[in-house]
ROMI-992884 format. One record per atom (N, C-alpha, C): residue number from 1; atom name; x negated, y, z negated. Coordinates in steps of 0.05 Angstrom, whole numbers, plus 5000, padded with zeros to 4 digits. Example, Ala and Ser with C-alpha at 12.3 -4.5 7.8 and 13.67 -1.06 7.14 Angstrom:
BEGIN
SITE seq atom   px   py   pz
SITE   1    N 4736 4886 4844
SITE   1   CA 4754 4910 4844
SITE   1    C 4736 4934 4844
SITE   2    N 4743 4955 4858
SITE   2   CA 4727 4979 4857
SITE   2    C 4742 5001 4843
This chain:
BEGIN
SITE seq atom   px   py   pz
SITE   1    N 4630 4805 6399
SITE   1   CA 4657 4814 6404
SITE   1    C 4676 4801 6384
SITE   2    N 4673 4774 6378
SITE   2   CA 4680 4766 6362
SITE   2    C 4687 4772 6331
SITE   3    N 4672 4787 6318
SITE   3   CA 4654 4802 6301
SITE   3    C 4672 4823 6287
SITE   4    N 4682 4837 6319
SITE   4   CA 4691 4866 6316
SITE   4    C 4719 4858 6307
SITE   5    N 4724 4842 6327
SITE   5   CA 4762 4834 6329
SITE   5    C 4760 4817 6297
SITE   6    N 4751 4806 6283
SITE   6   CA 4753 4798 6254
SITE   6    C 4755 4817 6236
SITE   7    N 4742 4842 6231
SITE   7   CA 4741 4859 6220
SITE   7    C 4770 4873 6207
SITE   8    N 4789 4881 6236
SITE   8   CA 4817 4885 6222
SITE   8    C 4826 4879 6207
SITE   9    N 4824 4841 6219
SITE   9   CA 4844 4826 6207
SITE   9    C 4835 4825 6177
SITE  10    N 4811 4823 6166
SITE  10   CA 4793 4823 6148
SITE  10    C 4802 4848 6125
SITE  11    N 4798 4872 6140
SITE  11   CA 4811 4895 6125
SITE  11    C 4844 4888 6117
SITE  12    N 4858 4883 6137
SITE  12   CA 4888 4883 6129
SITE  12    C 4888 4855 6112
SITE  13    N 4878 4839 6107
SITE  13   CA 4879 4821 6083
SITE  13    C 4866 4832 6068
SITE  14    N 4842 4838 6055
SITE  14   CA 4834 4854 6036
SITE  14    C 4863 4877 6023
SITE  15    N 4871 4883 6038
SITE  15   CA 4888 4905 6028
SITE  15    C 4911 4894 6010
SITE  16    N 4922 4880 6031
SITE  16   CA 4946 4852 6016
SITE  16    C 4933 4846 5993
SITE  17    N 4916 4834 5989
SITE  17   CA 4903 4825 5961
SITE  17    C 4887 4846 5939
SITE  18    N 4895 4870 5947
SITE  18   CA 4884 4885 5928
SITE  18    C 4909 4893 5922
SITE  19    N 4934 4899 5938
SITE  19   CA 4951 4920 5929
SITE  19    C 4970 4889 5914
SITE  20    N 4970 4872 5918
SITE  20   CA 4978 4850 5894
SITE  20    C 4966 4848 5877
SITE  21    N 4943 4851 5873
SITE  21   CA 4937 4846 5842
SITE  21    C 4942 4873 5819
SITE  22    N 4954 4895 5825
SITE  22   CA 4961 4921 5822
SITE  22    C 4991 4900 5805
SITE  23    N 4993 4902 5775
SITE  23   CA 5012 4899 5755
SITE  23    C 5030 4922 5738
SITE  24    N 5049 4919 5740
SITE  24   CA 5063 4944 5722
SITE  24    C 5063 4943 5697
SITE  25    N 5058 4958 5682
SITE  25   CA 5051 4960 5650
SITE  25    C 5072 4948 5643
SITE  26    N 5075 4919 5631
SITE  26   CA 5099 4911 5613
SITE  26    C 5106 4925 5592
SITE  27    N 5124 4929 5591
SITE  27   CA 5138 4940 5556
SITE  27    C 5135 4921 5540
SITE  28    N 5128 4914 5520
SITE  28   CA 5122 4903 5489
SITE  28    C 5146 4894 5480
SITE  29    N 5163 4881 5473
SITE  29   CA 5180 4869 5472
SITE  29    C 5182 4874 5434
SITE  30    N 5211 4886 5436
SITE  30   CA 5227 4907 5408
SITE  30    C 5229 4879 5399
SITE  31    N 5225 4888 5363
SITE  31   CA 5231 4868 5345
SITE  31    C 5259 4888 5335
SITE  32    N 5291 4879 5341
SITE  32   CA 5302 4893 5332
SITE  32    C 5305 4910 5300
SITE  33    N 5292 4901 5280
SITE  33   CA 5296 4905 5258
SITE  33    C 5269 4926 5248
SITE  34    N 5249 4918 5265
SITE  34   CA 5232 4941 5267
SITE  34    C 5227 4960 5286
SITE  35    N 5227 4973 5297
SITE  35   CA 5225 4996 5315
SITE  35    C 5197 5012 5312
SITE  36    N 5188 5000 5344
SITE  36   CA 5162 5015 5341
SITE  36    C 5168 5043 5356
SITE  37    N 5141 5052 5364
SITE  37   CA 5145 5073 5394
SITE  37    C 5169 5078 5409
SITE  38    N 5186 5092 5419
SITE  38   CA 5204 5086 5437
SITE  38    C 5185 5097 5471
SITE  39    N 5201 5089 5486
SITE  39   CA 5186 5101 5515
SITE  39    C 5195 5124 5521
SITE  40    N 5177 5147 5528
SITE  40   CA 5154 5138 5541
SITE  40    C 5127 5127 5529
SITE  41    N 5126 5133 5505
SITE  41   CA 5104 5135 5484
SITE  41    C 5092 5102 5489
SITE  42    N 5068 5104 5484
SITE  42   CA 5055 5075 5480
SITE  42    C 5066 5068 5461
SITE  43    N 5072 5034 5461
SITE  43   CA 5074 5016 5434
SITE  43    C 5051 5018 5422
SITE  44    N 5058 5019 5392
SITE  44   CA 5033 5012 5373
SITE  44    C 5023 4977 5371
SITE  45    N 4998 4976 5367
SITE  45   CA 4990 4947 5368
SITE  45    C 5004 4935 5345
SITE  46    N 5000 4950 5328
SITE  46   CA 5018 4933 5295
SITE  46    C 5038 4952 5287
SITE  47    N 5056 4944 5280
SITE  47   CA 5086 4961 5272
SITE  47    C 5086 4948 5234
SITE  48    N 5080 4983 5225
SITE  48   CA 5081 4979 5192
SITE  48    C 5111 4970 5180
SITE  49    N 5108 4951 5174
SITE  49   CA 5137 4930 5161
SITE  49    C 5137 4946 5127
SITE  50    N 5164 4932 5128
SITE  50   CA 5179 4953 5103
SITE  50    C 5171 4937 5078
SITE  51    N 5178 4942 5061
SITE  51   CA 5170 4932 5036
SITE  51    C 5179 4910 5025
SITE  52    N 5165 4887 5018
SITE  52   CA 5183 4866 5013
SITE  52    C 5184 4847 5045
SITE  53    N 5183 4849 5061
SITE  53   CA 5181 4838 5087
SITE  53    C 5157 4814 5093
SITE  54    N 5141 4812 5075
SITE  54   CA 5126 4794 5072
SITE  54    C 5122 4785 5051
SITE  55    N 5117 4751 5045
SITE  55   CA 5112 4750 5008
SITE  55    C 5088 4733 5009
SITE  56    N 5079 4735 4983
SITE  56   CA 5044 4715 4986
SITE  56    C 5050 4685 4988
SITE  57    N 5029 4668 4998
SITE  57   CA 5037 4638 4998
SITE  57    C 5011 4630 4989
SITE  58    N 5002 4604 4990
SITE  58   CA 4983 4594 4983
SITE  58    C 4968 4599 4977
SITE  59    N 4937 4601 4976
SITE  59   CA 4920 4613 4965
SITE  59    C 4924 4638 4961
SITE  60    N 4935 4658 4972
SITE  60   CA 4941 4685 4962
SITE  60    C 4966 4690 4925
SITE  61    N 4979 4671 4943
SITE  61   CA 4996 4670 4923
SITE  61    C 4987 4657 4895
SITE  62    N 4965 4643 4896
SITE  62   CA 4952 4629 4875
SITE  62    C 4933 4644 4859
SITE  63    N 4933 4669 4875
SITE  63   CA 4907 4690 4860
SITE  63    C 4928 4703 4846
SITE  64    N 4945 4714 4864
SITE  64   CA 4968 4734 4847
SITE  64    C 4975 4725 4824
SITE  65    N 4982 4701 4827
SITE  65   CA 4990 4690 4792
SITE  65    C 4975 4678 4772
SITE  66    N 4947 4683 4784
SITE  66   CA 4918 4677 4767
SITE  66    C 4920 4706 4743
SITE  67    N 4917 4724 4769
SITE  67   CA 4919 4762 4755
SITE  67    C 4938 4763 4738
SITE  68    N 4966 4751 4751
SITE  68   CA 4989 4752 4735
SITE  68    C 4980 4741 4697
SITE  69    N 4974 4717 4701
SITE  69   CA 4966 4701 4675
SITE  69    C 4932 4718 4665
SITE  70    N 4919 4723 4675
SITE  70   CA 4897 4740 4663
SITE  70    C 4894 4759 4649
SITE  71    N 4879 4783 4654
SITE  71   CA 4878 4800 4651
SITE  71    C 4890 4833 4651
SITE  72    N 4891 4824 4682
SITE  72   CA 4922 4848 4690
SITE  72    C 4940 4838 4679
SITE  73    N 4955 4818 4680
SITE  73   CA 4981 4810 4676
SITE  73    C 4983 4818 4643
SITE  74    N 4963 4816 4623
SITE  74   CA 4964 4820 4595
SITE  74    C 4935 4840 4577
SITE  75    N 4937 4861 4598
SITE  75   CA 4925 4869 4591
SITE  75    C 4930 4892 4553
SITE  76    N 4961 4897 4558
SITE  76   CA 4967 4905 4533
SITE  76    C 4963 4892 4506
SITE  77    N 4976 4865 4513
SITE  77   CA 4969 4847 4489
SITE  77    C 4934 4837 4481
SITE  78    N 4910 4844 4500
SITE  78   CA 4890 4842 4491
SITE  78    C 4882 4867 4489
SITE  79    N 4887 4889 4486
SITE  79   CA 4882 4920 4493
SITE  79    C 4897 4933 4482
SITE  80    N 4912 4930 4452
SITE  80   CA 4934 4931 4448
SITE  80    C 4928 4968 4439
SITE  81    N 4900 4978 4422
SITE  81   CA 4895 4995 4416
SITE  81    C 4893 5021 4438
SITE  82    N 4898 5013 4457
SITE  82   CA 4899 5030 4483
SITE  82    C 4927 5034 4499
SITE  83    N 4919 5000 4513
SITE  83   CA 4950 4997 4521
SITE  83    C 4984 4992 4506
SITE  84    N 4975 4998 4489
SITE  84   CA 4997 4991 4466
SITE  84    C 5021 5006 4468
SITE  85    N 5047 5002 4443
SITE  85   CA 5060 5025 4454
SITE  85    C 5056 5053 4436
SITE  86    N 5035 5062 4419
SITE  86   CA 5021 5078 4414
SITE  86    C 5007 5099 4440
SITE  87    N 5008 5092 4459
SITE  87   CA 4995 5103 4477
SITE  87    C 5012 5128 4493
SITE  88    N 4994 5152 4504
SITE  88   CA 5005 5177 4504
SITE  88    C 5022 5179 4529
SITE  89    N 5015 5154 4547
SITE  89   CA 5032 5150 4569
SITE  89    C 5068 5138 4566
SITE  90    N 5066 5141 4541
SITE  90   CA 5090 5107 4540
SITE  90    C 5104 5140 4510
SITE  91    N 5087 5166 4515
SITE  91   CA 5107 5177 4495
SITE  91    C 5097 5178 4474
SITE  92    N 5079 5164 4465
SITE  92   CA 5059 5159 4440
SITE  92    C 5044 5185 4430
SITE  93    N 5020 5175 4409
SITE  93   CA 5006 5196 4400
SITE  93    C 4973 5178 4397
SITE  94    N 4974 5163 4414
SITE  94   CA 4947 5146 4418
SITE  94    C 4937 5159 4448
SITE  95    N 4927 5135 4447
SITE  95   CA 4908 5149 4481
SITE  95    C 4927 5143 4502
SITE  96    N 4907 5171 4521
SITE  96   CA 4929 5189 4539
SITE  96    C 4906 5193 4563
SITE  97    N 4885 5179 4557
SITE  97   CA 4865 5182 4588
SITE  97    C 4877 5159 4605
SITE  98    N 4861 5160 4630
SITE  98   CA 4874 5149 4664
SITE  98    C 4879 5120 4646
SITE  99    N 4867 5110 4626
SITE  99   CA 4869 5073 4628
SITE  99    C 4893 5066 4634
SITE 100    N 4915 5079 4627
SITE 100   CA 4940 5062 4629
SITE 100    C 4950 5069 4656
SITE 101    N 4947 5098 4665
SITE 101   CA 4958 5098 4692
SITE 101    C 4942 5075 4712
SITE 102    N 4915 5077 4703
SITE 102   CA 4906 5055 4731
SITE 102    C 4916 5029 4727
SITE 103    N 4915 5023 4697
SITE 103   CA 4938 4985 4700
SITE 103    C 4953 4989 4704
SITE 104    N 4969 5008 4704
SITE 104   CA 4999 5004 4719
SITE 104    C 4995 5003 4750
SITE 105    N 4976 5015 4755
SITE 105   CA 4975 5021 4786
SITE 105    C 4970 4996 4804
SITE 106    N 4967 4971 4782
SITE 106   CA 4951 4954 4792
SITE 106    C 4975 4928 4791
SITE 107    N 4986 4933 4758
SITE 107   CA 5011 4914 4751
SITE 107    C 5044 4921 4762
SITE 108    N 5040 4947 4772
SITE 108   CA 5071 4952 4780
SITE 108    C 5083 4940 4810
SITE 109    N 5061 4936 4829
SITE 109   CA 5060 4918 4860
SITE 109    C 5059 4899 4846
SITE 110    N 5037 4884 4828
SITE 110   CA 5034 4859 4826
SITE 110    C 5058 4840 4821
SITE 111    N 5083 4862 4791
SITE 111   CA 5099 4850 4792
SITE 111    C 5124 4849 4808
SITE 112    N 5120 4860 4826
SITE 112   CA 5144 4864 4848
SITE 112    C 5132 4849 4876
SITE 113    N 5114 4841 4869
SITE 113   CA 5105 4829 4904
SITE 113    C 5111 4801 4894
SITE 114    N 5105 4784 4860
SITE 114   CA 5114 4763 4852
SITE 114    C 5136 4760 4850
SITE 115    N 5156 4788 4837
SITE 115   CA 5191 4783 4831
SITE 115    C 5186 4778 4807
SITE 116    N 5166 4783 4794
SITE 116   CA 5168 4771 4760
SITE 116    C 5184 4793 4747
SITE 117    N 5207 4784 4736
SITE 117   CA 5224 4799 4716
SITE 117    C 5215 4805 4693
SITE 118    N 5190 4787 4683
SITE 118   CA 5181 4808 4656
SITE 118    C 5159 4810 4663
SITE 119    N 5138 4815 4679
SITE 119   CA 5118 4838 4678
SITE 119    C 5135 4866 4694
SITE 120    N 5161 4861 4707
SITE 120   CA 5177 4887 4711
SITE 120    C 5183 4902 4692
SITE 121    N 5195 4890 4672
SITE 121   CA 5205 4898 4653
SITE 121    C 5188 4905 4632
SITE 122    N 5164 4903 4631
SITE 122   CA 5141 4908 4627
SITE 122    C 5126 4927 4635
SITE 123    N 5131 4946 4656
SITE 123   CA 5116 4970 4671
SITE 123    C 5138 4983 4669
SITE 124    N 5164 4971 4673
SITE 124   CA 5184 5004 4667
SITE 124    C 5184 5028 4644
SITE 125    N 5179 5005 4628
SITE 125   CA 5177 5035 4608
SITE 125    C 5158 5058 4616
SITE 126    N 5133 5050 4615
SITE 126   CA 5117 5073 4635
SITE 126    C 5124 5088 4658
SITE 127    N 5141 5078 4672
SITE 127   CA 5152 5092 4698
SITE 127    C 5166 5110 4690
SITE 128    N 5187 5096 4666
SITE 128   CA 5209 5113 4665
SITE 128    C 5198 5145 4647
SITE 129    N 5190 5129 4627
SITE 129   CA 5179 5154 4612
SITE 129    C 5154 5179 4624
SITE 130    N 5143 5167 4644
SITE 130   CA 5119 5186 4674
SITE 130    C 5143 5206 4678
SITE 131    N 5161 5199 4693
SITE 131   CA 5177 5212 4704
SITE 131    C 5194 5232 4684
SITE 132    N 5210 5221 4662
SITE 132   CA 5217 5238 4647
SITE 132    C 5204 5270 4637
SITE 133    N 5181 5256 4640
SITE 133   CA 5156 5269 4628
SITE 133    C 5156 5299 4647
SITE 134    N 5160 5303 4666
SITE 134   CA 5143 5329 4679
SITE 134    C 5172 5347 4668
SITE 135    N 5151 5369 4674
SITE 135   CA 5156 5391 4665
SITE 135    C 5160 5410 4694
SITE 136    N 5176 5432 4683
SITE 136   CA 5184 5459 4697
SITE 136    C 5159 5468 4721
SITE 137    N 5140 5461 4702
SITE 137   CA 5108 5471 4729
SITE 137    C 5102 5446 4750
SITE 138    N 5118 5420 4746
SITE 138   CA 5115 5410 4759
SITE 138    C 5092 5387 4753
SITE 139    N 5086 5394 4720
SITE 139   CA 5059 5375 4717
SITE 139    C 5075 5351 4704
SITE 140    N 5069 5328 4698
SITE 140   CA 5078 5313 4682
SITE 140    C 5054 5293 4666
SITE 141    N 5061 5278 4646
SITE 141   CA 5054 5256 4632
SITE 141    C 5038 5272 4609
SITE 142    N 5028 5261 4583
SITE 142   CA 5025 5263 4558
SITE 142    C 5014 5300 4561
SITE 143    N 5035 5320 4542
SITE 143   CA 5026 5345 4540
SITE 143    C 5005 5348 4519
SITE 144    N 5003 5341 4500
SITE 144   CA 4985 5343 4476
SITE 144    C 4950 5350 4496
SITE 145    N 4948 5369 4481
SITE 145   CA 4917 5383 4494
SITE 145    C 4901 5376 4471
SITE 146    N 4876 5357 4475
SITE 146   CA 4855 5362 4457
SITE 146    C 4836 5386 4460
SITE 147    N 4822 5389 4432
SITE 147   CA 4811 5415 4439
SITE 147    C 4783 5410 4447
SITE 148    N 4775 5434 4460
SITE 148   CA 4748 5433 4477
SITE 148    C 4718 5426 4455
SITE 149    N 4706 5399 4476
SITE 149   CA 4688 5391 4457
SITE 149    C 4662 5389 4476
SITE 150    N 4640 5411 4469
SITE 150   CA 4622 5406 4490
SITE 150    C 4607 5373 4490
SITE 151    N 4608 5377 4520
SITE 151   CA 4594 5346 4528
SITE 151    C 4609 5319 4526
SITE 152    N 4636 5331 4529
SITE 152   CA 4665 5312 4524
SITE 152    C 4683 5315 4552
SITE 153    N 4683 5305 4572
SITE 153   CA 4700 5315 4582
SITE 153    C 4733 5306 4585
SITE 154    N 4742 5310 4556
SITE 154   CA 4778 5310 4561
SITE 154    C 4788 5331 4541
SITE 155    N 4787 5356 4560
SITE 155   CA 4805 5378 4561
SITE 155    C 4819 5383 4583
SITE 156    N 4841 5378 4576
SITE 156   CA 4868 5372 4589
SITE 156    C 4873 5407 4619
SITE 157    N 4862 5421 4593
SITE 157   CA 4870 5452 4606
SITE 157    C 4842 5467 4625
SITE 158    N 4824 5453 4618
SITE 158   CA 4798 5459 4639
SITE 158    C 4783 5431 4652
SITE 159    N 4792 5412 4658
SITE 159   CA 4780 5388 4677
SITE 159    C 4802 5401 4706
């Protein structure tokens, strides 16, 4: 008899302690200057920061200006027959394949994530002159078409 009469009491505590451990989804707490999700929407776990919002430090920062002083950072002055200012990217009548777009692609963050004023000053000309560059169809950078050479592939008008 004993047994029976515990049982209630047993249930109605069980209940108390289940319907407390029942938590309300906290809201994620706004970084005012970034704005994630608004509600109802879930917060995102990581909120993509703007540009410049972070800068390298120590060992990161020690590679950056390894690249800086290397290879990327000078790659014209050892490459001068390519990257030079002969080259078809920079307006020239030298070479006009991807090499120079991909170092830029590589030195134009590098020098803006350091702040270096002359490897900036250093990729603008390419920027500026990319951009100048397109045309009415919407294409841009070096127009000069070489002509079709089997087993060559740089024809400008069939790749």
């Amino acid at each position: 008899m004993k047994n029976i009469a515990i049982i209630p009491l047993l249930m109605i505590g069980l209940s108390y302690t289940a319907t407390g451990q029942v938590k309300k989804k906290q809201k994620a707490p706004q970084v005012p200057q970034f704005t994630g999700n608004r509600a109802p929407l879930y917060q995102k776990p990581y909120i993509e920061l703007p540009l410049g919002a972070i800068a390298p430090q120590g060992w990161l920062k020690t590679m950056l200006v390894n690249q800086k002083e290397g290879a990327t950072g000078q790659l014209d002055k050892l490459y001068p027959l390519v990257m030079g200012p002969r080259n078809g990217w920079l307006g020239g009548d030298g070479d006009q394949w991807e090499r120079g777009p991909y170092w830029i692609d590589g030195l134009l963050p590098l020098a803006y994530i350091l702040k270096d004023t002359m490897l900036i000053a250093r990729v603008k000309p390419w920027v500026e002159w990319t951009i100048k560059s397109q045309q009415p169809d919407g294409y841009f950078g070096p127009s000069r078409d070489y002509p079709y050479e089997p087993g060559i592939q740089r024809d400008n008008s069939r790749d």
